[in-house]
C-alpha positions as a Python dict, from the first residue, in 0.01 Angstrom:
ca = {
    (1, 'X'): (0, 0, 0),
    (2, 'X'): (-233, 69, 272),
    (3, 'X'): (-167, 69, 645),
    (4, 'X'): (-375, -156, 877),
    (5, 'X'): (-384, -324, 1209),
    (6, 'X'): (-385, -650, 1312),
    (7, 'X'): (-704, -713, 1494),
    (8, 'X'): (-704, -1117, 1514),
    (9, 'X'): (-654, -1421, 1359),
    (10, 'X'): (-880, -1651, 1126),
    (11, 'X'): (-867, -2024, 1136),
    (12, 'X'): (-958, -2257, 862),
    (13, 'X'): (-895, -2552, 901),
    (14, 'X'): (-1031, -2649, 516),
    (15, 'X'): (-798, -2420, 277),
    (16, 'X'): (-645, -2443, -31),
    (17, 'X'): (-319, -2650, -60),
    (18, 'X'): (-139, -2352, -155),
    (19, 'X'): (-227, -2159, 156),
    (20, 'X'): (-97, -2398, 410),
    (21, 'X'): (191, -2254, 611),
    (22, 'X'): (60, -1954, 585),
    (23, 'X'): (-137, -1711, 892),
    (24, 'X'): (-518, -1579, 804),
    (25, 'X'): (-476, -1254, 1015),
    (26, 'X'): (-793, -1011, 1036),
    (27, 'X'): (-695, -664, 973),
    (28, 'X'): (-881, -303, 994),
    (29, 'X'): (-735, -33, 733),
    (30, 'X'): (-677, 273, 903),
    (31, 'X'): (-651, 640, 805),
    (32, 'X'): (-289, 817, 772),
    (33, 'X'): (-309, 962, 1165),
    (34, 'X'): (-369, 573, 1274),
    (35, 'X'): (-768, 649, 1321),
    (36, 'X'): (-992, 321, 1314),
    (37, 'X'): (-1175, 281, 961),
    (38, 'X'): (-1402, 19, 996),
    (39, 'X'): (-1315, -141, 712),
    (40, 'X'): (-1205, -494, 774),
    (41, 'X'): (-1002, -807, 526),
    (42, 'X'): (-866, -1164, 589),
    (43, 'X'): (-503, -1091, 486),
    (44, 'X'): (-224, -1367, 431),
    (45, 'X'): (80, -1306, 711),
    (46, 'X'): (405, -1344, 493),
    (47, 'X'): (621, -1126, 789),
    (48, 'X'): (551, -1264, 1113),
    (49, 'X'): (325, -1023, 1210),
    (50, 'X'): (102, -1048, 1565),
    (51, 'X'): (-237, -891, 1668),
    (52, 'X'): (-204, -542, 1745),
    (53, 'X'): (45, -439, 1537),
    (54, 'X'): (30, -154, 1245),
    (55, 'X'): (113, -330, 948),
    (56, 'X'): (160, -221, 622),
    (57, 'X'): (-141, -497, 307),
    (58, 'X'): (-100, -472, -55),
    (59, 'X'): (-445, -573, -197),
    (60, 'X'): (-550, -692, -544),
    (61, 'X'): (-245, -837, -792),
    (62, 'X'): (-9, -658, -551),
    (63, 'X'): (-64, -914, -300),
    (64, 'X'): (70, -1200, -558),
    (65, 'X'): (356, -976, -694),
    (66, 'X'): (676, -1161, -436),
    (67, 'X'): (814, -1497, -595),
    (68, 'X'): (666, -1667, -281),
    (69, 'X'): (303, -1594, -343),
    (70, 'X'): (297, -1594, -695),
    (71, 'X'): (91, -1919, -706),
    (72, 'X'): (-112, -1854, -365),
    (73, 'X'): (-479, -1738, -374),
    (74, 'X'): (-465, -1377, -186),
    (75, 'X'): (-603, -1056, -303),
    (76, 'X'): (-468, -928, 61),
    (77, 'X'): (-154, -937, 193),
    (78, 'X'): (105, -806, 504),
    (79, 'X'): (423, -709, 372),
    (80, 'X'): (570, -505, 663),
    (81, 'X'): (552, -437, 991),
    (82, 'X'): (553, -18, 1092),
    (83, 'X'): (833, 89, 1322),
    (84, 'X'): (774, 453, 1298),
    (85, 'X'): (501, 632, 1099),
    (86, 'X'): (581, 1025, 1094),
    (87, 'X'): (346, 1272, 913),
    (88, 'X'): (448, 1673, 834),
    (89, 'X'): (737, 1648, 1112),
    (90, 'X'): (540, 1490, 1422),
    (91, 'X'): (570, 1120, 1521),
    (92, 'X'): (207, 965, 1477),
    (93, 'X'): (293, 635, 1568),
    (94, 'X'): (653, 450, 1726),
    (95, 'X'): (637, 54, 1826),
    (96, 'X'): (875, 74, 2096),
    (97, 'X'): (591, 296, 2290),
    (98, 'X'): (287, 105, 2142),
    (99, 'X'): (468, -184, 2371),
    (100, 'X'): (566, -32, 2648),
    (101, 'X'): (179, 102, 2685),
    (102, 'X'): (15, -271, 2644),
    (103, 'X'): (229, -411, 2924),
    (104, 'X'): (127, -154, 3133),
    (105, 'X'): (-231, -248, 3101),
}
């Protein structure tokens, strides 16, 4: 499991059968204190996640492993969405503040 970011979304509108009803999101892995890596995958949305928001991708035969996807075409995929992320005692990350800071913009 890798954390990562949602950075946007990817639209196709010719796709496999067995990805329809499911969201292309456009992610950016990022290191353990939340810095930017530069690295970037399509990954398949199975929890409702939005753009912005530190999610947690499975990659390779992980991202087939749920009941759900065992017969969809990913090699990337969001499983969860990070509430908190806290590293040797000290709060890196909380999504409650992450909020409040975008509507302030």
């Amino acid at each position: 499991m890798e954390l990562a970011r949602v950075e946007g979304h990817v639209v196709a509108t010719a796709k496999s059968n067995r990805l329809e009803g499911y969201k292309l999101l456009l992610v950016q892995l990022l290191e353990p204190d939340l810095r930017e890596s530069g690295k970037y995958f399509v990954a398949l949305d199975t929890v409702g996640a939005g753009e912005g928001e530190v999610v947690i991708i499975v990659r390779g035969s992980s991202a087939r492993q749920s009941e759900k996807l065992s017969n969809v075409p990913t090699d990337t995929s969001i499983v969860a969405i990070v509430d908190s992320l806290v590293m040797n005692g000290k709060t890196l990350f909380k999504k409650h503040h992450q909020e409040t800071r975008e509507k302030a913009k």
